[in-house]
C-alpha positions as CSV (number, residue, x, y, z in Angstrom):
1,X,-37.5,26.6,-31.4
2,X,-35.5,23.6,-30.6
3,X,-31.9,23.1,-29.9
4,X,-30.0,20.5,-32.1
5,X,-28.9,17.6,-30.2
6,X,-25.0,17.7,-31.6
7,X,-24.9,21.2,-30.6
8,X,-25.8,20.4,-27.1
9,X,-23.4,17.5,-27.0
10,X,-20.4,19.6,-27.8
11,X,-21.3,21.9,-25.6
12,X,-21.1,19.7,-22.7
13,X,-18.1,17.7,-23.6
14,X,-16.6,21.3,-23.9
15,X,-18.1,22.1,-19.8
16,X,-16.4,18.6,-18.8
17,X,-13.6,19.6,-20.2
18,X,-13.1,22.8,-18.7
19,X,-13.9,22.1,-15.7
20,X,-11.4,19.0,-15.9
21,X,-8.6,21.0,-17.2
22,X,-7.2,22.0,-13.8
23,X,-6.6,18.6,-13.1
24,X,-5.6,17.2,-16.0
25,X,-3.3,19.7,-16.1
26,X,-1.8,18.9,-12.9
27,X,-1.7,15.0,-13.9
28,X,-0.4,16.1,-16.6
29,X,3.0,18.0,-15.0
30,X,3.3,16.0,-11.8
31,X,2.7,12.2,-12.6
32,X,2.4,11.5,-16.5
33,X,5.5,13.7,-17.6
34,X,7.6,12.6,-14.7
35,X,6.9,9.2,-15.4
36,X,8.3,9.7,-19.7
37,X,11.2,11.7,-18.0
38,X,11.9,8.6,-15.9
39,X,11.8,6.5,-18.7
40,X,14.1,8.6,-20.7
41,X,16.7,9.1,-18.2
42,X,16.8,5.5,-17.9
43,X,18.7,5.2,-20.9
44,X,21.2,7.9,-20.2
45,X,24.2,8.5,-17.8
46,X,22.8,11.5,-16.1
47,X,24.3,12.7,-13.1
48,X,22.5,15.1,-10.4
49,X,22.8,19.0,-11.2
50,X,25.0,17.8,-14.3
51,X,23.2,19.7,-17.4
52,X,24.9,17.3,-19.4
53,X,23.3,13.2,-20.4
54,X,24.9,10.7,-22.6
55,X,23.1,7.9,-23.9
56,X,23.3,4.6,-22.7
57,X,20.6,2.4,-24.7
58,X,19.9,-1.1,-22.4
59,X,23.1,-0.2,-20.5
60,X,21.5,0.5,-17.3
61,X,19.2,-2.3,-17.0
62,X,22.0,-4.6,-17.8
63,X,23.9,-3.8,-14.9
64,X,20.3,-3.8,-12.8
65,X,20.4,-7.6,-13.9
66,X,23.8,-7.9,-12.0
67,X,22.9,-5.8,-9.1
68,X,22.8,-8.2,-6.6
69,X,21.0,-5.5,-4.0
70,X,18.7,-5.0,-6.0
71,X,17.3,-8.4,-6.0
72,X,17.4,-8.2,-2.4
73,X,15.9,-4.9,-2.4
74,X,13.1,-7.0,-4.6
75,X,12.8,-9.5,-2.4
76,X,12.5,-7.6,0.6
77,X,10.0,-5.4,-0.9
78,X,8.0,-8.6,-2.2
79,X,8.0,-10.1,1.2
80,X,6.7,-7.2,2.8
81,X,4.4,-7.5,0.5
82,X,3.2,-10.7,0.8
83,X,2.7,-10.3,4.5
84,X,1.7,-6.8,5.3
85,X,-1.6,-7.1,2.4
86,X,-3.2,-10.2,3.7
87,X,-2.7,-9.6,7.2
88,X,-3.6,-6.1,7.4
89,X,-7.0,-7.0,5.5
90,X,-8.1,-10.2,8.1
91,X,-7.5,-7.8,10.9
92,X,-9.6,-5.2,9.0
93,X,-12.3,-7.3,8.3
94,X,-12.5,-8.8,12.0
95,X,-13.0,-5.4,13.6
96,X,-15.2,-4.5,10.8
97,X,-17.0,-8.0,11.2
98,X,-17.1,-7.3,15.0
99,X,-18.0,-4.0,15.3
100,X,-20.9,-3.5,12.6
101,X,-23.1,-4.7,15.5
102,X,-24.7,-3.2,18.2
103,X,-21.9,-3.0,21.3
104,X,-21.9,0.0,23.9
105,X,-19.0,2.2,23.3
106,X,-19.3,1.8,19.5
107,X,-18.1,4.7,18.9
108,X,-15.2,4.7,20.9
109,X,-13.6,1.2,19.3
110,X,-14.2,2.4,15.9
111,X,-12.1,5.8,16.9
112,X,-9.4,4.1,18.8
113,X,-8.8,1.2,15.9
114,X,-8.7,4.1,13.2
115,X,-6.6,6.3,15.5
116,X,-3.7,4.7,14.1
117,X,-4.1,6.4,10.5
118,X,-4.3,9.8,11.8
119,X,-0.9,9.7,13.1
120,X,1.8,10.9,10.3
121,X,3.9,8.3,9.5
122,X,7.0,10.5,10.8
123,X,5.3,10.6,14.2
124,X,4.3,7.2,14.2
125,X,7.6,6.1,13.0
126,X,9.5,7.3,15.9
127,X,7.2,6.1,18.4
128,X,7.4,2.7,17.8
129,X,11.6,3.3,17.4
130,X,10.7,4.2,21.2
131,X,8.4,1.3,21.8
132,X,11.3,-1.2,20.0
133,X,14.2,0.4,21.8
134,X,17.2,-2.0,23.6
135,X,16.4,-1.7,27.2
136,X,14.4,0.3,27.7
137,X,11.7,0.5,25.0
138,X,7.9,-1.0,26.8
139,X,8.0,-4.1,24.4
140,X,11.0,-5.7,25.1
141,X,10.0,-4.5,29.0
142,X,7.3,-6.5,28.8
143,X,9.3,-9.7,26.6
144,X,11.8,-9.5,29.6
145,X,9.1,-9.6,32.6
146,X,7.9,-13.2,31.0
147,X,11.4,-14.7,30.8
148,X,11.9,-13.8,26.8
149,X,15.3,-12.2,25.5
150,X,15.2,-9.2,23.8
151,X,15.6,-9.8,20.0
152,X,17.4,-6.4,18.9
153,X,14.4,-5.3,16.7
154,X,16.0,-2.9,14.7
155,X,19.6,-3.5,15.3
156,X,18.9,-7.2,14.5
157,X,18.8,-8.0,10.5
158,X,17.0,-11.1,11.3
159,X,14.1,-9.0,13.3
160,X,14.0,-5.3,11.5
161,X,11.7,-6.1,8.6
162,X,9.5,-7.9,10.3
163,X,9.1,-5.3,13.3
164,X,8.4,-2.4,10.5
165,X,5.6,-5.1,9.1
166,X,4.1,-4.9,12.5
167,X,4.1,-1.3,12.4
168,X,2.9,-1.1,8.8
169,X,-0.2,-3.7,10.0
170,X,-0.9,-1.5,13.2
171,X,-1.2,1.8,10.9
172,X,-3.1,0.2,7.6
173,X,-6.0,-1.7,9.1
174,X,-7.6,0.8,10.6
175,X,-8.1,2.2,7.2
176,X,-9.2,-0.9,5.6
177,X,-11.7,-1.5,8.6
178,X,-13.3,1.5,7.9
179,X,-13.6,0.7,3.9
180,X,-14.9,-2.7,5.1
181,X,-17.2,-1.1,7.3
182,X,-19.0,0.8,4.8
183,X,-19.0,-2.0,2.7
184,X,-20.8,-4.5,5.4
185,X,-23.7,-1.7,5.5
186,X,-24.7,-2.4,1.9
187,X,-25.3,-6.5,2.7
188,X,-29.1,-7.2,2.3
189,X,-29.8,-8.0,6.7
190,X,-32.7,-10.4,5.2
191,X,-29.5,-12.5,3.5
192,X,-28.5,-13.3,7.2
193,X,-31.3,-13.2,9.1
194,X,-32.7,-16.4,6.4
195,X,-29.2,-18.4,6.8
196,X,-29.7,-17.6,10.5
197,X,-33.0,-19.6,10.4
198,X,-31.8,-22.4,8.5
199,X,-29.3,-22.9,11.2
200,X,-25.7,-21.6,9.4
201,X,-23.4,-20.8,11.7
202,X,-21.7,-17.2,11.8
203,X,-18.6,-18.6,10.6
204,X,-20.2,-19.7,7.2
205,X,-22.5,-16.6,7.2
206,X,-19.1,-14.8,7.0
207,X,-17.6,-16.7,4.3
208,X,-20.8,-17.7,2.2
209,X,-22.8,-14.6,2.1
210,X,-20.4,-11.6,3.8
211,X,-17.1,-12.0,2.1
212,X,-19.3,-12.6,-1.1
213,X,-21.0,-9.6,-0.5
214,X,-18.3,-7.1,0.7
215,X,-15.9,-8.5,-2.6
216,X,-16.0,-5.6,-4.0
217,X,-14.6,-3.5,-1.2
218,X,-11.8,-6.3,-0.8
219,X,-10.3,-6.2,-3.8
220,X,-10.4,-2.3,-3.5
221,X,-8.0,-2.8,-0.2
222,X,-6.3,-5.4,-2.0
223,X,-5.4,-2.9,-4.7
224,X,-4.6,0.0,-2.1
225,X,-2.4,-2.4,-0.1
226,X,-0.4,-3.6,-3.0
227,X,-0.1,-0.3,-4.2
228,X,0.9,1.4,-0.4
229,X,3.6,-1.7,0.5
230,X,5.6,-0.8,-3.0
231,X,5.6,2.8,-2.2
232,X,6.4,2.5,1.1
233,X,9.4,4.7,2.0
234,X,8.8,7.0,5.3
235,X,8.3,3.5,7.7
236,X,12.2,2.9,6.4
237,X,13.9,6.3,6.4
238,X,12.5,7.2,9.8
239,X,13.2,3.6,11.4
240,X,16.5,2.1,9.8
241,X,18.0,3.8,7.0
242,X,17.7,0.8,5.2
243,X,19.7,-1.4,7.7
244,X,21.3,-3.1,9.3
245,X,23.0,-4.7,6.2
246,X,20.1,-3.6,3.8
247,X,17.5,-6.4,5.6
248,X,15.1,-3.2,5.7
249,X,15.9,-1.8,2.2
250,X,13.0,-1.6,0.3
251,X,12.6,-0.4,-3.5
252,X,11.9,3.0,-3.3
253,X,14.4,3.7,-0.3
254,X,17.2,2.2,-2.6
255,X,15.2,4.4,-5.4
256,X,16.5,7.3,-2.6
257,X,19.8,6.2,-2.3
258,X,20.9,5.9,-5.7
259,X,19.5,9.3,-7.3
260,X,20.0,11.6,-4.4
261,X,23.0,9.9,-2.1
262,X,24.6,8.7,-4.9
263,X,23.8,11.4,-7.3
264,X,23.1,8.8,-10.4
265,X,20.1,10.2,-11.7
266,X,20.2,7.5,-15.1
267,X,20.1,4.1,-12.5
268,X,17.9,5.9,-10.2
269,X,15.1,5.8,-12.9
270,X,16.1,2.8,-14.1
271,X,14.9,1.9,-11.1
272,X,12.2,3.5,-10.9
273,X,11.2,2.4,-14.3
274,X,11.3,-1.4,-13.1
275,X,9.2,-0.6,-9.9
276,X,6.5,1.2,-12.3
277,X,6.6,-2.1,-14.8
278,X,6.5,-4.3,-11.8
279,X,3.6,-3.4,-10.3
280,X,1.5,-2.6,-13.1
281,X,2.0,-6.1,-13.9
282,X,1.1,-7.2,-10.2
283,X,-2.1,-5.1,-10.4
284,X,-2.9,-6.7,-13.9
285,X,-2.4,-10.3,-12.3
286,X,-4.7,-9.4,-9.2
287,X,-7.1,-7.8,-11.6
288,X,-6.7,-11.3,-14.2
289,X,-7.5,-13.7,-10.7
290,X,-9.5,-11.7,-7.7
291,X,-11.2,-9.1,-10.3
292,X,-12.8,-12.2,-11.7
293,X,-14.6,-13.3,-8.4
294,X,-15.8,-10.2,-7.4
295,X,-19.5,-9.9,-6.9
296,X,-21.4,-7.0,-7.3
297,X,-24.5,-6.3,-5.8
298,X,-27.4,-6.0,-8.9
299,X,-25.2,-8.6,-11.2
300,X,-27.0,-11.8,-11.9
């Protein structure tokens, strides 16, 4: 007897389904209708615990046009940005470079550089408020015992983005090493060994055959990064509150401020709105230029 082939299709898109339910379901509640909520209460006056919304139309985003801390919010967030990504990702793919050969103690560099993402972010957070504390705090110890003043760090608004950078770096690459890692175990050994015996020199190795090969894998980090540096929120809260005079304020800590200290729920997803917008956009960009040079292994 044999089974009819449409019958045996429907049955299986009807097992992929159930067994997907549970988490489409869960999209579903907690990301996709969140997200049309947002969008809706961006066009209404709604206030936190207040039953009651009125609509608004474009108000809203009119008066984010005029909000002058919101571009700085913006710009803040976009520098971050713009330093944290490519930074964390050249550190990442040194130590992944550097350790995917044969060194003694292997094991123990590769657990101390990923250390770093095992820490919570709360934890980590407060140790490096320790490590950047006036005085007393082991960095600017060790700035003082070479003759250099201390800068303030996180009381400085010249100094406190940039020292929650450092800690963003020191707490990212470890992750993207380990990505790159895996990644440098999939390029052919003969691809080396040949340039090797033609006489190319590591450096171009790297660029010419390893970067090449590993694409792939970097514009996966590249995507994470982007993605982690707009939602960053804890590395703020924990370490400045935003300050001093909002140099540390990033987009989803003003997102904080404005629906749950200032109780306007209607701005708040404006807000959040414009965040969503903005980086889908940045995504499609990176996807439009570094998605186009990607090589993947088996493509002619």
């Amino acid at each position: 007897m044999t089974s009819n082939p449409a019958r045996l299709r429907r049955n299986e898109a009807l097992l992929a389904f159930a067994m997907l339910a549970p988490s489409l379901l869960f999209l579903a509640l907690f990301t996709y209708w969140p997200i049309v909520r947002s969008v809706w209460f961006s066009f209404h006056d709604v206030l936190l615990g207040d039953p009651e919304i009125f609509w608004l139309g474009a108000e809203n985003y009119t008066r984010l046009l005029e909000d002058h801390l919101f571009w700085k919010v913006l710009g803040n967030t976009a520098f971050y940005t713009l330093v944290t990504v490519p930074v964390s990702i050249l550190i990442a793919l040194l130590l992944a470079v550097a350790l995917d050969g044969k060194l003694r103690g292997l094991a123990i560099y590769r657990s101390a550089f990923f250390y770093p993402v095992m820490i919570p972010t709360v934890a980590a957070g407060m140790v490096w408020v320790f490590l950047y504390a006036p005085g007393y705090g082991p960095i600017n110890v060790a700035l003082e015992s070479v003759g250099v003043p201390q800068p303030g760090w996180l009381n400085n608004s010249r100094w406190a983005l940039p020292a929650i950078m450092v800690m963003s770096v020191w707490k990212l690459s470890g992750y993207f090493m380990l990505i790159l890692m895996a990644a440098l175990k999939l390029v052919p050994s003969d691809l080396h060994e040949a340039a090797r015996l033609d006489g190319v020199g590591g450096m171009q190795r790297l660029i010419h055959i390893t970067i090449p090969m590993i694409s792939p894998a970097l514009y996966f980090v590249t995507i994470i990064g982007v993605l982690h540096s707009y939602q960053v929120f804890d590395y703020v809260h924990v370490m400045t509150q935003g300050g001093p005079a909002d140099s540390t304020n990033v987009l989803t800590f003003y997102i904080y401020q404005v629906g749950f200290q200032y109780q306007d729920i209607g701005y708040a997803s404006t807000l959040a709105t414009t965040l969503l917008l903005f980086v889908l956009g940045l995504i499609g960009l990176i996807a439009a230029t570094l998605g186009r040079r990607v090589h993947y292994l088996g493509e002619r």
